[in-house]
C-alpha positions in Angstrom: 131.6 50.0 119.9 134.4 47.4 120.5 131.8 44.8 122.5 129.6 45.5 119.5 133.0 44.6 116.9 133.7 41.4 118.9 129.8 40.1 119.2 129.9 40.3 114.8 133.4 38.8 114.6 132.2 35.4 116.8 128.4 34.8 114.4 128.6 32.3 111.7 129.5 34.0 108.1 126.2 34.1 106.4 127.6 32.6 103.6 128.8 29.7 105.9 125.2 30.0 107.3 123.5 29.1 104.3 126.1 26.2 102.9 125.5 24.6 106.2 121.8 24.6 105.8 121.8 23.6 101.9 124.2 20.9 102.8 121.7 19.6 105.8 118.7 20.1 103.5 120.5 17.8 100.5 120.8 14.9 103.1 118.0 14.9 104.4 116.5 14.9 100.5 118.8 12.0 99.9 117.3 10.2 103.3 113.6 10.3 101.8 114.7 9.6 98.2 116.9 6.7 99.5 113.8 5.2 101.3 111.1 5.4 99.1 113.0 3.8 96.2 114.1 1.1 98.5 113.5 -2.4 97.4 112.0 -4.9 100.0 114.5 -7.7 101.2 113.2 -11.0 101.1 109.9 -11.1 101.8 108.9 -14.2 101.4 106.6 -14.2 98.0 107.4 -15.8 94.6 108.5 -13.6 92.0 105.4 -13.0 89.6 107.5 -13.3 86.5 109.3 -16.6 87.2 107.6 -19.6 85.7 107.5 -22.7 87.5 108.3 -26.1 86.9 107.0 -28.9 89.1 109.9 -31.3 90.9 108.7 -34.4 89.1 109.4 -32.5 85.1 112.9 -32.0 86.1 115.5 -33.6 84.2 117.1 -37.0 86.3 120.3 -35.1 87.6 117.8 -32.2 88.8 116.1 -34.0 91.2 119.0 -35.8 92.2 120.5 -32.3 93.2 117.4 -31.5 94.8 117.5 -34.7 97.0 121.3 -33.8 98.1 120.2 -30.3 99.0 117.2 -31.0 101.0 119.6 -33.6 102.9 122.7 -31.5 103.0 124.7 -33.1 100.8 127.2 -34.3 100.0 127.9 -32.6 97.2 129.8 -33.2 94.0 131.5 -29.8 93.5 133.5 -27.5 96.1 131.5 -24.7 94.9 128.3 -26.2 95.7 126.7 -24.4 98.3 128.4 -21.6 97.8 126.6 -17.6 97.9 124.6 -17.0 94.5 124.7 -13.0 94.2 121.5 -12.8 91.8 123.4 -10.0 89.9 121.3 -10.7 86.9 118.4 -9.4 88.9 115.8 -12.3 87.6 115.6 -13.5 91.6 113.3 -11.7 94.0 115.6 -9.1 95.7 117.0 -10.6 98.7 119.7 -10.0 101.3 123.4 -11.3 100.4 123.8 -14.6 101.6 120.1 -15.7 100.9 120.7 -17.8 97.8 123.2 -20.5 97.3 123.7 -22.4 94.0 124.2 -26.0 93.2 125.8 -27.9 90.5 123.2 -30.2 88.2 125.7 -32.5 86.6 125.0 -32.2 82.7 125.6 -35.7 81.0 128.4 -35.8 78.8 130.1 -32.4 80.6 133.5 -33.0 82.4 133.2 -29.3 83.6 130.5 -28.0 85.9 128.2 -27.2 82.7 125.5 -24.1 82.5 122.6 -26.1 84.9 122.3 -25.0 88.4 119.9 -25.1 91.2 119.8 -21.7 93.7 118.0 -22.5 97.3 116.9 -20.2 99.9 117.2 -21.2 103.6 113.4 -21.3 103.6 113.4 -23.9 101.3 112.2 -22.6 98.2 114.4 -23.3 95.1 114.9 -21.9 91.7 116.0 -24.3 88.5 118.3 -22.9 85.9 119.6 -24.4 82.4 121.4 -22.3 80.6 123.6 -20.3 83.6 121.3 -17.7 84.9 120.1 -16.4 81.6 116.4 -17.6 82.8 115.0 -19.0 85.9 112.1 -21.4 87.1 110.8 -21.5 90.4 110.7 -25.2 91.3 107.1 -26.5 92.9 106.0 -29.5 94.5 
């Protein structure tokens, strides 16, 4: 009777036997959720509901930008080049790092103004005039 008392007293708790199954189950149902509500990073294709605008219908200053950018500068600003977040969400989702953003001088403005170019290392670049409220996707 004893051997039989000690093998009960060493088994997992039921109770501790089903919150450790629940518990594995609920990740595992977080794993799948998690990855088929992923978005895709980067992959390369236009967003389909940016409009575009071609290079040569940008305002002056706009291309000008464009020129500095495509031959790494330099630029005007200390900000220029640096990491646009897209946390408006009008980009393509992308990893961090992917888009930078660039100052389009605004005639008249002493400050940095609303107008902005974003790049992605692949070359592709995005036009903005009133400070990421709406985008264009800049064409050749």
């Amino acid at each position: 009777m004893n051997a039989m008392k000690i093998f009960l007293e060493r088994r997992i708790p039921p109770v501790k036997s089903i919150g450790i199954a629940l518990t594995v189950a609920g990740l595992l149902c977080l794993a799948a959720f998690t990855a088929l509500n992923a978005q895709p990073l980067d992959r390369g294709a236009p967003h389909p509901a940016i409009p575009a605008i071609r290079a040569a219908d940008l305002p002056p200053q706009a291309r000008e930008t464009l020129a500095l950018i495509r031959s790494g500068g330099p630029f005007p600003h200390a900000r220029d080049g640096s990491v646009f977040a897209n946390r408006e969400g009008l980009l393509p989702p992308a990893a961090r790092g992917t888009y930078r953003e660039y100052t389009v001088m605004t005639p008249g403005r002493k400050d940095r103004g609303a107008r902005r170019i974003v790049a992605v290392r692949r070359g592709e670049f995005y036009y903005t005039e009133d400070h990421y409220r709406s985008f264009r996707r800049i064409i050749e």
